[in-house]
PAROPA-359139 format. One line per field, with one value per residue (C-alpha): residue number from 1; x, y, z. Coordinates in steps of 0.25 Angstrom, whole numbers, plus 5000, padded with zeros to 4 digits. Layout:
residues N
num: [NUM,...]
c1: [X,...]
c2: [Y,...]
c3: [Z,...]
***
This chain:
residues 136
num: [1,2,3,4,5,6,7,8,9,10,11,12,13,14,15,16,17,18,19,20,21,22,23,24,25,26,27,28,29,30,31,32,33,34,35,36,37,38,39,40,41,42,43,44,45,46,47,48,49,50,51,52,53,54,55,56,57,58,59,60,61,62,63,64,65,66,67,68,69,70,71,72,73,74,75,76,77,78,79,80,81,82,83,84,85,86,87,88,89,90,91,92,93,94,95,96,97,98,99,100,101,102,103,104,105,106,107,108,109,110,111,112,113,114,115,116,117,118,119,120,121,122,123,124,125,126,127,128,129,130,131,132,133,134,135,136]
c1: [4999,5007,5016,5027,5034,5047,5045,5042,5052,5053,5044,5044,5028,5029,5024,5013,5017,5006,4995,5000,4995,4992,5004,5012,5009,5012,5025,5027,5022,5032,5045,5043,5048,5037,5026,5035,5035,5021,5015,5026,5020,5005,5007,5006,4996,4990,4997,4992,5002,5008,5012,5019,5024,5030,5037,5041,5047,5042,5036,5021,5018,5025,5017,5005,5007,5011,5001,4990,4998,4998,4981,4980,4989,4980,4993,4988,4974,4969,4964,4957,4957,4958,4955,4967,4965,4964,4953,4961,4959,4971,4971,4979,4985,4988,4995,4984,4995,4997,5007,5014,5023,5033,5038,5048,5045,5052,5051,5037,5034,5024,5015,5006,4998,4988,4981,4978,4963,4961,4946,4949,4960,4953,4941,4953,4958,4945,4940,4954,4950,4936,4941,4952,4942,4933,4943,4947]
c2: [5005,4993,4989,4979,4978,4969,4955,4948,4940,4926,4913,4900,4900,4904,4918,4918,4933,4943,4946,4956,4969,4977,4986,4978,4969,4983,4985,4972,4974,4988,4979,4973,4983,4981,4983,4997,5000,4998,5006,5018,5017,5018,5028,5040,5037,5025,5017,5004,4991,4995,5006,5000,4989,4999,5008,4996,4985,4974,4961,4963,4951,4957,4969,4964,4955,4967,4977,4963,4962,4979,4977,4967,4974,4986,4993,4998,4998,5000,5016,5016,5008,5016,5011,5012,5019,5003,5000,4993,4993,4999,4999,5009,5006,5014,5013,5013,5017,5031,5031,5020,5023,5012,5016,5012,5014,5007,4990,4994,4998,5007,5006,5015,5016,5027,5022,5030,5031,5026,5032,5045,5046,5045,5052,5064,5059,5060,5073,5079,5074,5079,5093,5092,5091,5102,5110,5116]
c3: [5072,5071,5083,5080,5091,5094,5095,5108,5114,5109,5116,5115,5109,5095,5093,5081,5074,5076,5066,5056,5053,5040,5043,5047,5033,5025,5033,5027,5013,5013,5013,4999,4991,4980,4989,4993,4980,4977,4989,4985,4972,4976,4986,4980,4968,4963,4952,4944,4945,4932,4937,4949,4939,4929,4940,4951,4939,4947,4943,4941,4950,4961,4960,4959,4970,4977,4974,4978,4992,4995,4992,5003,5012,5008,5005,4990,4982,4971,4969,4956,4944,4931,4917,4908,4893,4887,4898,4909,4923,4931,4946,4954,4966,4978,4990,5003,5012,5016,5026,5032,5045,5052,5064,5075,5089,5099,5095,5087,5073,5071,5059,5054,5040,5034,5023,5011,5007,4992,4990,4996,4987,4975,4978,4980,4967,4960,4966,4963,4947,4949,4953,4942,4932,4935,4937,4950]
***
């Protein structure tokens, strides 16, 4: 859990800023409004950059720039690749975030993540195909 606390009262030595952690980096990441709307898109089922392209309108760059910074974070994947009808390879991104809670007690935030498991996902997914196709 990440504890932001209130800052401490001022010095004359200069305070270095604290090393910063992963959540605190995705709390970050949550106040661009692309990135919002990138991991809103990719949370509930995996979608290609196009598909973020064509329902976001926003500059290509942007959102592959975007989508590039999410992977570092480990914000968003890749789930599976598929092969397009003309032979092209498509990824398909999804968000790795399950939950995400900010919390106010007393001069601290509190952040929590639970992140979403990709390959258990899609072995669910592929099962649930299996079972499809035989019938039950």
């Amino acid at each position: 859990m990440l504890n932001v606390e209130a800052p401490p009262p001022s010095s004359d030595a200069p305070l270095s800023p604290p090393p910063r952690d992963r959540r605190e980096r995705i709390l970050d990441a949550l106040g661009d409004p692309v990135a919002r709307l990138i991991i809103l898109m990719l949370n509930e089922t995996p979608h290609s950059a196009q598909d973020l392209l064509n329902a976001n309108h926003i500059p290509q760059s942007t959102l592959y720039r975007r989508l590039h910074e999410l992977e570092l974070l480990g914000v968003v994947a890749v789930q599976r690749t598929v092969i397009t009808g003309d032979g092209k390879r498509v990824d398909l991104y999804r968000s790795l975030l399950e939950e995400f809670k900010v919390e106010l007690r007393s001069s601290r935030l509190e952040v929590t993540v639970k992140y979403r498991d990709l390959k258990a996902e899609r072995v669910r997914e592929l099962w649930g195909a299996v079972r499809s196709e035989a019938g039950r």
